[in-house]
Structures are given as C-alpha cells and as structure tokens.
N, C-alpha and C positions, 0 to 999 in steps of 0.2 A: 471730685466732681461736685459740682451746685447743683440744688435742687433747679434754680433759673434753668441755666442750663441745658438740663434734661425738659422742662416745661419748651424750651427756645425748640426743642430739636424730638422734640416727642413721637413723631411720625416716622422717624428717621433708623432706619430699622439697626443696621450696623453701629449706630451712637447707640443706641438704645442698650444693643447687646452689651457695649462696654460698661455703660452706666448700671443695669443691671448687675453685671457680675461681679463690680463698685459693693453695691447697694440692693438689692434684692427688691425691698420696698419702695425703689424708685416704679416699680410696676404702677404704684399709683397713679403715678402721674403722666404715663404714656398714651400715647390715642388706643379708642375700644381697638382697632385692627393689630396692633401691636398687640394687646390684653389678649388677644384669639391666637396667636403666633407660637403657636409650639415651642420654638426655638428659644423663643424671646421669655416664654415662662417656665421653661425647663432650668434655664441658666437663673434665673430669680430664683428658682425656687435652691437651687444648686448654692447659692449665697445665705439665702434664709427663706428656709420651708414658712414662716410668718405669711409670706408674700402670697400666698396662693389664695387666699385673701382679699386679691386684685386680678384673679385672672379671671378671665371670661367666662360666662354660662355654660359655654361648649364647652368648655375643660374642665370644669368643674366635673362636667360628666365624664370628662374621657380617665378611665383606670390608671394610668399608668401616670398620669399627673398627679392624681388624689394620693396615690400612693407615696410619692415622691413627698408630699406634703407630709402625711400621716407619722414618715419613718421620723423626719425630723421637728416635727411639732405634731404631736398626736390628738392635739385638740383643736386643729383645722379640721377633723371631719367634720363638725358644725358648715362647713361650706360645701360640702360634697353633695353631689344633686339627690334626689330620692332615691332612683334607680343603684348607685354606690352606697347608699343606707343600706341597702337589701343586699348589697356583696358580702358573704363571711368574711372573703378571705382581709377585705376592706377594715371592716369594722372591727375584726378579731386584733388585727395587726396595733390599731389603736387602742382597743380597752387594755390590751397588755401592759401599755404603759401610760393611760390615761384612765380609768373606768369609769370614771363620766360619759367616756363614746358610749355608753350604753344609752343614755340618755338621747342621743341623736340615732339609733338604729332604728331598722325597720321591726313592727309587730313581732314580724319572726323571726328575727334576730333575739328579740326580748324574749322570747320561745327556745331558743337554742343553747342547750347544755354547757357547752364550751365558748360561747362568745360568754355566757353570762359567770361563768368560772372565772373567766381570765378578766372580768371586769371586777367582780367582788374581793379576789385577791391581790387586785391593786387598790381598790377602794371597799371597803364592805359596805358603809351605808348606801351604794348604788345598787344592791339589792331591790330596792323600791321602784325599780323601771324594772325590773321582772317579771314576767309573766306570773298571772296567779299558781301557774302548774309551777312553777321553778322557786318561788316563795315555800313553798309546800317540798322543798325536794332539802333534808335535811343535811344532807355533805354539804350542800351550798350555804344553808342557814350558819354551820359550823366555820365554817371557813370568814361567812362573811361578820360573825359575831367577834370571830375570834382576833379580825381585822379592826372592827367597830362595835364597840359595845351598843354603840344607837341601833345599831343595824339589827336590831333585835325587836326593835317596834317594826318592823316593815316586811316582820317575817309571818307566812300566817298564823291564826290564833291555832290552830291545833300543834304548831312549835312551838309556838309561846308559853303552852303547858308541857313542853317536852322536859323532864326534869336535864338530862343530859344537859341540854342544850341553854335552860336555867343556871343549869352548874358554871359556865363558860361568861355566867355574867360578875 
C-alpha cells in the first residue's frame, strides 16, 4: 500500500484498518477521528508499538493503549499523558526495559523503590531523576554504580564517601 493511497482514503475507516496493519505508522497520516478510534490504533499499534506516536490525546490517556505501546517500544511512555506518568504499573513495565522511563515519570514515581530499581538496573546513570531520598538509598547506589560508573556522580554526597561503594569504582 502507498502512502498516496492512505492520504486519498484517510477518513475511510475499514481502508484505514488495512493500511494500518500494512504499516502501523500509516497512523500518521489518517484523519484526527480515525487517530481517536480504538480499533484503528490498537491494530497500529499491534504492527508497531512506534505508532502510538500518532494516536490521539484521548488515548494516550487510556491505559490499556499506553500499555500496548510500552510492551513493544518502552520509550513511547514520553507520549503517555500525565495521569499514565503517575500509573506504577505503567511506568514500572517501561523502566524494565527502558530506564530512561524514569525520566518521564511522575515525582512519585521518582520516589518509589521499585520503579526506581528496575530503572537503574537497566540503566544506572538514570539514578539522577531519583528522588533525593532514593540517591541516598545505598542498594540502589550499588546496583546503579555497579551498572554505570558515572552513576556515581549522581549519587548523594554522603555515598560518594561511602568507602564500599568507592570500592565499586
């Protein structure tokens, strides 16, 4: 299928589905009311999780889309609306295999033990979106040193004299 094509017939909801499940990132190019269409970005997303990208404000907010996004491209949370910032189950799903999603979560997420675990042992210098209490929480410092050596500038100064944790550089 042409991108023309899809542009000729954008409104067009059952072409749309085809060309989506083509092309996922044909999403682009469809009308906003398709972009809003459950069906229409579920099946994009079902092609390539990239796609979510293009779907609607509304969905961005609705869980079950985000999700869909996260599992296969875990650094589309960047699109997920605030509200899905502040979801664990959301943001957890992503740092696992992104830790940069910490960087997109809510304050309290950056607060939260196990989102920030599971973001540092994929990434350790994302330790630095941490909450000051979790910079300060030494199994974390450990893990996330022992991932990234940088990640040891971003850890607080009363680790930073931790000899242990000196040893690990």
């Amino acid at each position: 299928m042409e991108v023309q094509d899809v542009m000729n017939h954008n409104d067009d909801k059952e072409f749309v589905l085809e060309a989506v499940k083509e092309n996922g990132k044909f999403l682009d190019i469809v009308s906003e009311r398709l972009k809003d269409d459950k069906e229409v970005v579920k099946n994009a997303l079902q092609q390539d999780s990239e796609a979510l990208e293009f779907a609607s404000d509304r969905l961005k907010n609705d869980k079950e889309i985000i999700m869909m996004g996260v599992k296969g491209a875990p650094w589309t949370i960047c699109y997920a609306s605030e509200k899905l910032r502040d979801d664990k189950e959301v943001v957890l799903e992503s740092c696992k295999n992104y830790g940069q999603a910490l960087y997109f979560a809510s304050e309290e997420l950056r607060n939260d033990r196990e989102v920030v675990k599971a973001a540092v042992e994929n990434k350790g210098i994302i330790i630095k979106y941490a909450s000051q209490r979790l910079r300060n929480d030494k199994k974390l410092a450990e893990i996330a040193v022992k991932q990234n050596k940088q990640a040891y500038y971003f850890i607080s100064q009363e680790l930073q004299q931790d000899e242990e944790i000196k040893g690990l550089l």
